[in-house]
C-alpha positions as CSV (number, residue, x, y, z in Angstrom):
1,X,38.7,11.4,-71.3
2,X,38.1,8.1,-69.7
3,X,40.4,6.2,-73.1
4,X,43.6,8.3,-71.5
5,X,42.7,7.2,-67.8
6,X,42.1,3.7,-68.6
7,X,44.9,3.6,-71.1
8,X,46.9,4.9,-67.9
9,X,45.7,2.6,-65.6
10,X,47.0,-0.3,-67.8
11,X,50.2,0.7,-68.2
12,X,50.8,1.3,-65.0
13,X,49.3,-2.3,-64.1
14,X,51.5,-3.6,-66.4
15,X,55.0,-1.8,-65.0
16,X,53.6,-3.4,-61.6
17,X,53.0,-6.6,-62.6
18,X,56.3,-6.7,-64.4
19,X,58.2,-5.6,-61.1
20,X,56.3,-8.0,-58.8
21,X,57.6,-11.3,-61.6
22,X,61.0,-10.0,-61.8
23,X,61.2,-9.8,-58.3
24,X,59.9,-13.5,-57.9
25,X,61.0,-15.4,-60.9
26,X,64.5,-14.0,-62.9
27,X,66.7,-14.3,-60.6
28,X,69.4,-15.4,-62.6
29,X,71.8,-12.7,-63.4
30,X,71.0,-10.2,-60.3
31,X,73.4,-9.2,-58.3
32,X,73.2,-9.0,-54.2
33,X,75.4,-6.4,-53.1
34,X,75.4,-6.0,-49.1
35,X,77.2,-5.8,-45.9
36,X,76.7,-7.5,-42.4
37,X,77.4,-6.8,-38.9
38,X,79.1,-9.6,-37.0
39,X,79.3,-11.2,-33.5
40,X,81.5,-14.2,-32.7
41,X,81.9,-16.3,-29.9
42,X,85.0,-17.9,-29.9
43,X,84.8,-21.4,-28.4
44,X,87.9,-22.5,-27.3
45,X,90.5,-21.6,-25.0
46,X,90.4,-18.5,-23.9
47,X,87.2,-17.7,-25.0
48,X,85.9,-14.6,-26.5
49,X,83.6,-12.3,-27.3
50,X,84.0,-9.8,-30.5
51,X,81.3,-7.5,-32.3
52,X,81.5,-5.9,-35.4
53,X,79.4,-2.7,-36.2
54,X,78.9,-1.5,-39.1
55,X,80.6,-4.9,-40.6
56,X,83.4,-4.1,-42.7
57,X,82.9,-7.1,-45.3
58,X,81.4,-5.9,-48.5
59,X,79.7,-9.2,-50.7
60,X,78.1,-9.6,-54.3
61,X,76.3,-12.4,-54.3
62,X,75.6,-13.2,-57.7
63,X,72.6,-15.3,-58.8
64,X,73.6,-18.5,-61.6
65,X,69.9,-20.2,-61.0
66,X,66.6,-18.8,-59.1
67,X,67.8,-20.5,-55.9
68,X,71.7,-20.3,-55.6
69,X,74.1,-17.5,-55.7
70,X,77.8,-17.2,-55.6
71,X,78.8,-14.6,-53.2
72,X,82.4,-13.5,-53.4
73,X,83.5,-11.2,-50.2
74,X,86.4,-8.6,-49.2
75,X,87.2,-6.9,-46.6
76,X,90.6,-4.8,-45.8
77,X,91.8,-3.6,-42.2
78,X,94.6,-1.0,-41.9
79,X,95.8,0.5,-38.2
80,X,98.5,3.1,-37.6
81,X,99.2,4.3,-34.1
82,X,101.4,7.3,-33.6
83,X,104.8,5.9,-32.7
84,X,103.9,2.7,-33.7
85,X,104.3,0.2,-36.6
86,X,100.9,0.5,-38.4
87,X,99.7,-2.9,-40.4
88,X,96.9,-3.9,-42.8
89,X,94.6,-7.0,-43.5
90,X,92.6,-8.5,-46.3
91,X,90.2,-10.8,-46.2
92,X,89.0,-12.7,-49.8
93,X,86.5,-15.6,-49.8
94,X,83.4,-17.0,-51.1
95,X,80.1,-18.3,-50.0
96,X,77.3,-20.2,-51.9
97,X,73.9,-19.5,-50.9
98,X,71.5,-22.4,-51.8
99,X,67.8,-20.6,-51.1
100,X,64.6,-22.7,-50.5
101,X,62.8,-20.4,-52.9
102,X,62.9,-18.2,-55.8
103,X,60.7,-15.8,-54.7
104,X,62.4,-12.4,-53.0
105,X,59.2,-11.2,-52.3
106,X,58.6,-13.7,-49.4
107,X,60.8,-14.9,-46.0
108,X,63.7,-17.3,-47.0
109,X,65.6,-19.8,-45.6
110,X,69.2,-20.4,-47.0
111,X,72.2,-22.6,-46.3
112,X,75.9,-20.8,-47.2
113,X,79.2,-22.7,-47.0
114,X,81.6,-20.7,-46.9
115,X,85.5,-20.5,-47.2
116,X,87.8,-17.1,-46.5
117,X,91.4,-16.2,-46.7
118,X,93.2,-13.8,-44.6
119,X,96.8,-12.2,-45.2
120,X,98.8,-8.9,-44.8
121,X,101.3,-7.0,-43.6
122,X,103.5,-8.3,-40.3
123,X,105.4,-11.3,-41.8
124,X,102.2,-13.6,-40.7
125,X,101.0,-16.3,-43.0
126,X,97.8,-16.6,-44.7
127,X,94.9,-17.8,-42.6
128,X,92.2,-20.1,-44.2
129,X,88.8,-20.2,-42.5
130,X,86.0,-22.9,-43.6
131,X,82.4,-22.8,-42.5
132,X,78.7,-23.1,-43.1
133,X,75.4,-21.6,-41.8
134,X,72.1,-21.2,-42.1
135,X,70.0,-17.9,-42.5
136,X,66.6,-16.2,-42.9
137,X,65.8,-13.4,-45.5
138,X,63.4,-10.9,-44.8
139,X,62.2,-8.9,-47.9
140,X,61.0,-4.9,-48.4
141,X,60.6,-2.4,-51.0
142,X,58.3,-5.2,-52.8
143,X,61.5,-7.9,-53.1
144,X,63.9,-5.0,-54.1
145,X,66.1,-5.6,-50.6
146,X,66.5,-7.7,-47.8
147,X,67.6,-7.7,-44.6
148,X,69.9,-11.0,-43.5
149,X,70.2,-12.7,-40.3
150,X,72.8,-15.8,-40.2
151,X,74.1,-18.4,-37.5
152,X,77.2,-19.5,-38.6
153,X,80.2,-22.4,-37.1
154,X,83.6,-21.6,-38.7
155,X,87.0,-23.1,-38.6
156,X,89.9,-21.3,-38.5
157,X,92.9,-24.0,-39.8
158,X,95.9,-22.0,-38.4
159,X,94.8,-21.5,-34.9
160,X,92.4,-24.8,-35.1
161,X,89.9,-22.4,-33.5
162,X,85.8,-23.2,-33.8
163,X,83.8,-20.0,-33.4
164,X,80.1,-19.8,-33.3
165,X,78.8,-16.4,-35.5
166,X,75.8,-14.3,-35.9
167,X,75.3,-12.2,-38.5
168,X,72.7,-9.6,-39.4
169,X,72.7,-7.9,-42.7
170,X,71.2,-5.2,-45.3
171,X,71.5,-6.1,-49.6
172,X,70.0,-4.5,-52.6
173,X,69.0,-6.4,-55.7
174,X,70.4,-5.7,-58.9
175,X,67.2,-6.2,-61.0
C-alpha cells in the first residue's frame, strides 16, 4: 500500500517539477497569443483622447531565444451604416519584445519596438506607424499566462502625429 502512494507521489512531483522548468527555462519555440486594450493620447494639434475596449488587435508573439520574441499583429475594422458607404481597415505589423528574464514564472520588464501598417477601403494610402515601449509582465496559472501593461510613444509618418499609448493586456503560453 504505501509502494503505490509513494510511487504516486513521485510522479506527480516529477509532472510538477517538469511544468515549473518549462515554464522558466524553454522558452524558445512558445507561442504568446493575446490581445490588449488601448488608450492613446494624441499629442499634437488638436489633441485627443481614444480608448479601445476589448482591443481589437490579436498578436503571437513567438519566442526565437529565452528572452526575445517576434510578435507579428493584425487587426481588421469594417463599418456599414444604413444609407451610407460602409469601409474596412487592416492593420499588419510587428513588435520585438527583448525581456530582462527568462523566467515566466516571475514579474518582467520588456522593451518592444514596434512598426505597423494600416490600409483599406476609401482610396486612402497606406499608413506606416513606428514606435517603441516599455512594459511589465505579471504571471498566473504558475507561468502559463500573463497579464501585460505597456507605455508606448508612436509615430504615425502620414499625419507626422506623436501619440503617447497605454496598453493593458491578457496572453496564454503555448508550452
Amino acid at each position: 500500500m504505501r509502494h503505490p502512494r509513494l510511487a504516486a507521489l513521485v510522479v506527480l512531483t516529477a509532472i510538477l517539477s517538469a511544468s515549473t522548468a518549462s515554464a522558466q527555462g524553454a522558452n524558445v519555440g512558445a507561442w504568446e497569443i493575446g490581445t490588449d486594450a488601448q488608450v492613446t493620447l494624441g499629442l499634437d494639434d488638436p489633441m485627443f483622447l481614444a480608448v479601445q475596449i476589448p482591443g481589437g488587435m490579436v498578436r503571437a508573439g513567438y519566442f526565437t531565444s529565452p528572452t526575445v520574441s517576434i510578435e507579428p499583429l493584425f487587426r481588421w475594422l469594417s463599418v456599414a451604416q444604413k444609407e451610407q458607404e460602409g469601409f474596412s481597415s487592416y492593420t499588419i505589423g510587428v513588435g520585438v519584445l527583448f525581456h530582462r528574464s527568462a523566467d515566466r514564472t516571475r514579474r518582467q520588464v520588456y522593451l518592444r519596438p514596434f512598426l505597423t501598417l494600416t490600409d483599406g477601403s476609401g482610396g486612402g494610402s497606406g499608413v506606416m506607424t513606428i514606435g517603441g515601449g516599455l512594459g511589465l509582465k505579471r504571471p498566473f496559472f504558475g507561468g502559463r499566462a500573463t497579464s501585460r501593461g505597456e507605455v508606448n510613444v508612436s509615430y504615425n509618418e502620414a499625419s507626422e502625429a506623436l501619440s503617447l499609448n497605454g496598453l493593458f493586456g491578457l496572453s496564454i503560453y503555448s508550452k
